[in-house]
C-alpha positions, 0 to 999 in steps of 0.5 A: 125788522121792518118798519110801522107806524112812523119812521124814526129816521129823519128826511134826506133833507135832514140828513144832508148836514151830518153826511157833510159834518162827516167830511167837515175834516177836508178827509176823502171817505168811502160812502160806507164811511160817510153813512156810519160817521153821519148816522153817529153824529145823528144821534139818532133814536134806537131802533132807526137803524133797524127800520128795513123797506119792503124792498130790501135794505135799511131805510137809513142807509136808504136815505143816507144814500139819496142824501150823499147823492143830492149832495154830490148833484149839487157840487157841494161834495165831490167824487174824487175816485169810485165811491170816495168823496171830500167836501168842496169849497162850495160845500164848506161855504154851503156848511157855514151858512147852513149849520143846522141843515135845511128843512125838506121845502128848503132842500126841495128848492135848493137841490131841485135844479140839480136833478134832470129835467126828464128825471122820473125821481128826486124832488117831488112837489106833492105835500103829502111826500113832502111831509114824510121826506120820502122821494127816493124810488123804493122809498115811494114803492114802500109808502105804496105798498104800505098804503095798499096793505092798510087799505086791503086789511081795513076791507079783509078785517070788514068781510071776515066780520061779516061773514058766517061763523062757519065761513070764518072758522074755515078761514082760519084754518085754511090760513094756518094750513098755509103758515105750514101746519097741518103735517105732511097731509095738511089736515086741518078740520073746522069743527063748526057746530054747537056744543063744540066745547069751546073749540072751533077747529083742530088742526095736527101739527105733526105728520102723524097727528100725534099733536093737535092744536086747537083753534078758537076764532071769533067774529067780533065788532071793533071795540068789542074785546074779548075779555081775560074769562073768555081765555080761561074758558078757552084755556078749561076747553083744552084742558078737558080734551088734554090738550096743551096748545091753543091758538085763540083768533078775534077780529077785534082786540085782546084786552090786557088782562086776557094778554096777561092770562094767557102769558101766564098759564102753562097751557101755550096759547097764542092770541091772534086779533084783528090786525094780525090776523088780516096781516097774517092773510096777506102774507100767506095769501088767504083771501087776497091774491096778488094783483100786480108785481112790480121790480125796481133797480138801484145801485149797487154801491157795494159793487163799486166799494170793491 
């Protein structure tokens, strides 16, 4: 899955005393070796292991790999054949004197005069990438893309409040027509006016329009929650057109009895808030549009494994 909110794996720089405990034994390990030996030494929490970037890959095995190359630049383990490294002298004298690894600004220091002069990577003097431990290109990439995502669905979820209950219903339905429903003909109708019996939209889920889902969407401010009744309400409305699927979509948040309710009812009705929503648009493309692209390069350590 991929990652939110704050990483479970540790720096490079943290990494570095376990990629150097694994070889301790004077053996020559394959980089996959030295990356599962150290990430089990680690004892690291659950779920690490399965924080993936945006750019592929797992952000563990990421830095595991920035750390073995960071070791490598400064001779403290060295490369005895492709992708098979031992530890050096310098790097069992390096292992005594720092058991308990290196902070970031330590490492910073320590590994910064192995790395080119006209190198565009590596260690970065900036506080803020020195806090989050994150120097590697795609690393950087990622914590961008991140950035750029939270500040775009801050202003996405701002207009979608704003705007006229029409508008956001239309929107609605346009993002569940790019999700894939809407049959063959993606038909999907706002339905936009009073007295709609607390349905705000229809849209087929089959080619044929034998089965329909039913939309609710409504606008509300931050703190604003929509509330366990306003599930049931929504939950009698299906009911009353014979429906058995409802998709119930806030710009603010479901409190957990209205999760509660709506798991617990044999009607399926999925809630939608907010930052889903907004997430979902970005995904999908509905109200956003690319901006630019961008590809970086790395190596392919498989391919050497071989």
């Amino acid at each position: 899955m991929a990652s939110t909110g704050e990483s479970q794996v540790p720096p490079w720089s943290r990494l570095t005393i376990w990629c150097l405990r694994a070889l301790s034994d004077g053996a020559t390990k394959a980089r996959r070796v030295i990356r599962s030996e150290a990430a089990a030494l680690a004892n690291l929490p659950a779920g690490a292991a399965e924080e993936t970037l945006a750019s592929g890959g797992t952000r563990l095995n990421q830095r595991l790999d920035w750390a073995i190359t960071h070791l490598a630049r400064a001779q403290l383990i060295e490369q005895t054949a492709r992708a098979q490294y031992r530890i050096s002298n310098k790097g069992r004298q390096w292992y005594q004197n720092h058991p308990d690894g290196m902070s970031y600004s330590e490492a910073n220091s320590y590994f910064g005069p192995y790395w080119p002069k006209t190198a565009d990577v590596g260690p970065d003097p900036e506080p803020s990438v020195r806090e989050s431990g994150v120097e590697d290109p795609d690393e950087r990439m990622d914590t961008a893309q991140a950035t750029n995502r939270e500040s775009v669905g801050t202003e996405l979820l701002d207009l979608l409040r704003a705007s006229d209950p029409a508008f956001f219903e239309r929107s609605v339905v346009d993002l569940l027509l790019k999700m894939g429903y809407g049959g063959a003909e993606k038909r999907g109708t706002a339905i936009g006016k009073s007295g709609d019996g607390g349905v705000d939209g229809v849209i087929d889920e089959d080619v044929l329009g034998l089965d329909r889902i039913y939309i609710q969407a409504k606008r509300h401010a931050e703190g604003n929650n929509i509330a366990a009744d306003r599930i049931q309400a929504f939950v009698g409305a299906l009911h009353g057109r014979g429906a058995t699927k409802g998709v119930f979509i806030t710009t603010s948040r479901f409190t957990p009895a209205a999760i509660q309710y709506a798991t617990s009812v044999p009607t399926q009705v999925r809630l939608i808030d907010g930052d889903r929503l907004v997430a979902l648009m970005m995904k999908y493309l509905v109200g956003v549009e690319t901006k630019n692209t961008y590809t970086t390069v790395g190596i392919d350590m498989d391919y050497f494994e071989q």
